[in-house]
N, C-alpha and C positions, 0 to 999 in steps of 0.2 A: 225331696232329695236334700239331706242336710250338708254343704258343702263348708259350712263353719270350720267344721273340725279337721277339713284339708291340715289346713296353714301349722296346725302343731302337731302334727304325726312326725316321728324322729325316723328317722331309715335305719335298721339293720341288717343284719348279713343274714341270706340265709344259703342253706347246699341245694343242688339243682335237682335229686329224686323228691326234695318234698315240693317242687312246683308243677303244678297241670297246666297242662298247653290248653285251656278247650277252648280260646279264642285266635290260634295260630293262622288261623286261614283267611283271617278278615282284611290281612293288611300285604302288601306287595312290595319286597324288597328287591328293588333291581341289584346287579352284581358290583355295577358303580358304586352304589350308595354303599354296600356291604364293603368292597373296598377302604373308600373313603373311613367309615366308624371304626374297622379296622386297625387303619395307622393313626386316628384319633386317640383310640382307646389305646394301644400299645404305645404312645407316645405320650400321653397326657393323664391315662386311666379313664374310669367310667367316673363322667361329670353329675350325669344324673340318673336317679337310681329306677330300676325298672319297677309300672305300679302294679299293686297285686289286691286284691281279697280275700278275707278269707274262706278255706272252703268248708267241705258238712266235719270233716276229719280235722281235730284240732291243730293239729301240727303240721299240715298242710296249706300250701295258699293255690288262688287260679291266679294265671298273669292277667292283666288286661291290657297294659302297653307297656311296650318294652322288647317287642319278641326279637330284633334285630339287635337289638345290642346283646340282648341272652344267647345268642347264635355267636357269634362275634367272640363272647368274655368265654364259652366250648370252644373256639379255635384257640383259642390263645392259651386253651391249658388249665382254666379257673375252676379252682372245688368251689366255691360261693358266690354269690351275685347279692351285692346290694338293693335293698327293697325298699320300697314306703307303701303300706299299709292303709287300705282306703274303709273307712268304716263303712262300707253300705252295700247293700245287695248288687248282684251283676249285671242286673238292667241299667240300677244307676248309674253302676260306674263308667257302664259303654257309653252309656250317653252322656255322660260328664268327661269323659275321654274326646269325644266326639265336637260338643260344642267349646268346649274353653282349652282344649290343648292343641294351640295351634305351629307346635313344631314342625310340623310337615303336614301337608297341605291334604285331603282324603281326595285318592282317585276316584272317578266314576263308578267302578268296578267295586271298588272297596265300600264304599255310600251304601251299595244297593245292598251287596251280601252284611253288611252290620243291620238294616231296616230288615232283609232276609231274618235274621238270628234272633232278633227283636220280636218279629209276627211269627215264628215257626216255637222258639222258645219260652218266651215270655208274653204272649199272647194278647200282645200292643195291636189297634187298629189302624190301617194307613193313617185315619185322621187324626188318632191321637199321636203318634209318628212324627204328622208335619206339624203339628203343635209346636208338639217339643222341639223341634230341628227349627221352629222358624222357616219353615218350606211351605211352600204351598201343595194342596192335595196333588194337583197333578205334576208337581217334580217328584215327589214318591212313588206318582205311579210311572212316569218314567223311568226312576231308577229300578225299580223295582222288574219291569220289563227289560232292561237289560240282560239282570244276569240268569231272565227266565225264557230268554228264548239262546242265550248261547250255550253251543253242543259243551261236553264235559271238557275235550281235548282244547277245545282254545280257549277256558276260564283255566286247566291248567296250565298253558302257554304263558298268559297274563300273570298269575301269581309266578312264575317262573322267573319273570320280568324277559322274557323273547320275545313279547308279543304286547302292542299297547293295549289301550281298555277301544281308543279310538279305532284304532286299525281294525279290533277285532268285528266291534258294531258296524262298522260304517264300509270293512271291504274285506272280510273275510266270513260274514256270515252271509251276505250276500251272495258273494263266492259259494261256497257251500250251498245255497239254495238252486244256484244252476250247475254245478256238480259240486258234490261231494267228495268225492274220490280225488278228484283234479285239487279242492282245495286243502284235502289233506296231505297231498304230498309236496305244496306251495310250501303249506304250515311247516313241515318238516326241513326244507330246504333254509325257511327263514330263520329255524333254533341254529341252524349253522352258519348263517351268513347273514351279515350287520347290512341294511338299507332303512333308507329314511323313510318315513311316513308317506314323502311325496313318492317313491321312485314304488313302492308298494303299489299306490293308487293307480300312476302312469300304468304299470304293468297289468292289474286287473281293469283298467280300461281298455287296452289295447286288448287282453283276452277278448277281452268280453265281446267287441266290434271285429275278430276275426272268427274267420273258420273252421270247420270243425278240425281240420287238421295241421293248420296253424296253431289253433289252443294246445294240441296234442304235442307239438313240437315246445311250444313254449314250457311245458310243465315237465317235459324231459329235458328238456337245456333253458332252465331261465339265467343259467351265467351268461349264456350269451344273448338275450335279451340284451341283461341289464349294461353289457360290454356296449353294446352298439347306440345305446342312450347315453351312457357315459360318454362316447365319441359325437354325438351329436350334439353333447351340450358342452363338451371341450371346446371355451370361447381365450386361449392363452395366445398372447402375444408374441404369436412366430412368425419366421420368415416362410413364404407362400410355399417356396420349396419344401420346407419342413412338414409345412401344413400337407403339399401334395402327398409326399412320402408316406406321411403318416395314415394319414385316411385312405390311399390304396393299398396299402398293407394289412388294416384293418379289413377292409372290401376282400382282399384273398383270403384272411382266418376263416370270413364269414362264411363264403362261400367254398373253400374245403369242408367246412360245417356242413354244406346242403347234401354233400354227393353221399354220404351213407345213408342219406335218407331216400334217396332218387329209388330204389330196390322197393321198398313201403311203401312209397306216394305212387309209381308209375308201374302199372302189373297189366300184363294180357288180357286177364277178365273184366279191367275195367271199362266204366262204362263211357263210350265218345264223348256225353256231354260231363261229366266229372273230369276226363282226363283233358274236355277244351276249356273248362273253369281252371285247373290247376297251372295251365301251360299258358293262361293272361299273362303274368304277373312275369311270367319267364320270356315272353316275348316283346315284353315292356323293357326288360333288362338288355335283349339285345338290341334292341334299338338307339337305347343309351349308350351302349356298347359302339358300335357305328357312328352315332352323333360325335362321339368324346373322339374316336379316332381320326375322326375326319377332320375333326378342329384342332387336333394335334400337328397331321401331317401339312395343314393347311398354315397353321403356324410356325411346321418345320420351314416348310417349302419357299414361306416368303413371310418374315415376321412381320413384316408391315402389313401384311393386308388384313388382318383382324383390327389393328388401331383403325384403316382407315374406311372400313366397315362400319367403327363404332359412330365414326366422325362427318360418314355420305349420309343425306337425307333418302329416308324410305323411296321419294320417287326416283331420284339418280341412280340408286342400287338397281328399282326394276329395269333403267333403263339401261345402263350397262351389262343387263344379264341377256 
């Protein structure tokens, strides 16, 4: 790879029918980052020029990087886009792209599908691969396992930028391997609604460790999951009152949530021990129910005797009882 002749390549202009996309898929431009270059380039222009080769057709170039800001300089209206001209064939350049251009950082996802393109087109060997990448055999064969065990629909999530490269491996293929179905319509819920990596995981572990109609309920309502997590980890500095209010108000959303479901979950045909597993969890609640009331009214009734409850040792309390 002759990289000499980088440094005096001059950039010129060229129009966007004579460039081919064939490396568009390798790289993952979240909507952030599209943003962000957006009001860069419309406030400043394009600083550096997108890199190209050329291709069999003289007058033609392939891009090899650059493809977000060519995205970008099309919204903004541009017949032409600034290029620098890399003299060497397309392997080279990917991988001259790959080790010395380190403007942004390559995701996981992106690694595997560029050593993909590398062994499917140009017909490199993993070990010649970690050669050149400076990797070791079995980080290629990791990478490369990635992007060959995820289904089509969440590599394109990823490129989309809805969906991480982490999230996808580590809790949504998963997901997918104990239903499919369930985690495709997670998937879908997650292109419309912003959670973090952590509140992701919470949720597919808590699937995971309930039941079968627990999970069913969570995958038609995971807003309200995530409402009732968000309320549990609400730790702001309020007054007790506030705090009460709050959180029994949340407690009534939740449970108007249950009652459409009571018609589903509790049916004639079903069977005594399903409908005595179902009804635990509901006689766990009124119990609560009872406990909380009674320490209400016992609090109404005489507010000292909860302090001095707190304040009698265990054997005085038996003995007064």
């Amino acid at each position: 790879m002759n990289t000499a002749l980088l440094s005096h390549t001059v950039p010129f202009e060229v129009e966007y029918h004579a460039l081919e996309l064939c490396y568009q898929s390798l790289r993952i431009h979240s909507p952030e980052a599209k943003r962000r270059l957006l009001l860069s380039i419309y406030t400043h222009g394009l600083r550096v020029p997108i890199t190209v080769i050329a291709a069999e057709q003289a007058t033609r170039f392939i891009v090899i990087d650059g493809y977000l800001r060519l995205a970008v300089l099309k919204e903004l209206k541009h017949d032409s886009v600034r290029v620098c001209l890399w003299p060497m064939r397309a392997a080279d350049a990917l991988i001259y792209a790959y080790v010395y251009n380190k403007a942004r950082v390559w995701k996981p996802i992106e690694e595997a599908a560029l050593l993909q393109e590398l062994m499917i087109s140009h017909q490199y060997t993993q070990h010649q691969l970690a050669t050149l990448f400076a990797k070791s055999d079995t980080w290629v064969c990791h990478r490369l396992q990635l992007i060959q065990d995820l289904p089509v629909y969440m590599r394109e999530a990823i490129y989309q930028g809805t969906l991480s490269s982490w999230s996808a491996s580590r809790i949504l293929l998963p997901f997918a391997r104990a239903n499919e179905i369930h985690a495709k319509a997670f998937l879908d819920y997650l292109q419309c609604h912003s959670h973090t990596t952590r509140e992701v995981r919470d949720f597919y572990e808590h699937y995971i460790h309930s039941s079968r109609k627990i999970r069913d309920q969570m995958i038609h309502q995971p807003d309200l999951f995530f409402k009732s997590q968000s309320s549990a980890h609400d730790t702001a500095d309020t007054l007790p009152e506030e705090q009460f209010t709050k959180k029994l108000t949340q407690a009534v959303y939740l449970l108007q949530a249950v009652k459409p479901l009571l018609p589903a979950v509790f049916y004639r045909q079903q069977s005594a021990a399903e409908r005595h597993d179902l009804q635990k969890i509901w006689h766990r609640l009124e119990r609560l129910m009872v406990e909380l009331h009674q320490l209400i009214e016992e609090l109404t009734h005489d507010p000292t005797s909860h302090e001095r409850n707190l304040a009698c040792p265990e054997s005085e309390r038996k003995k007064h009882s």
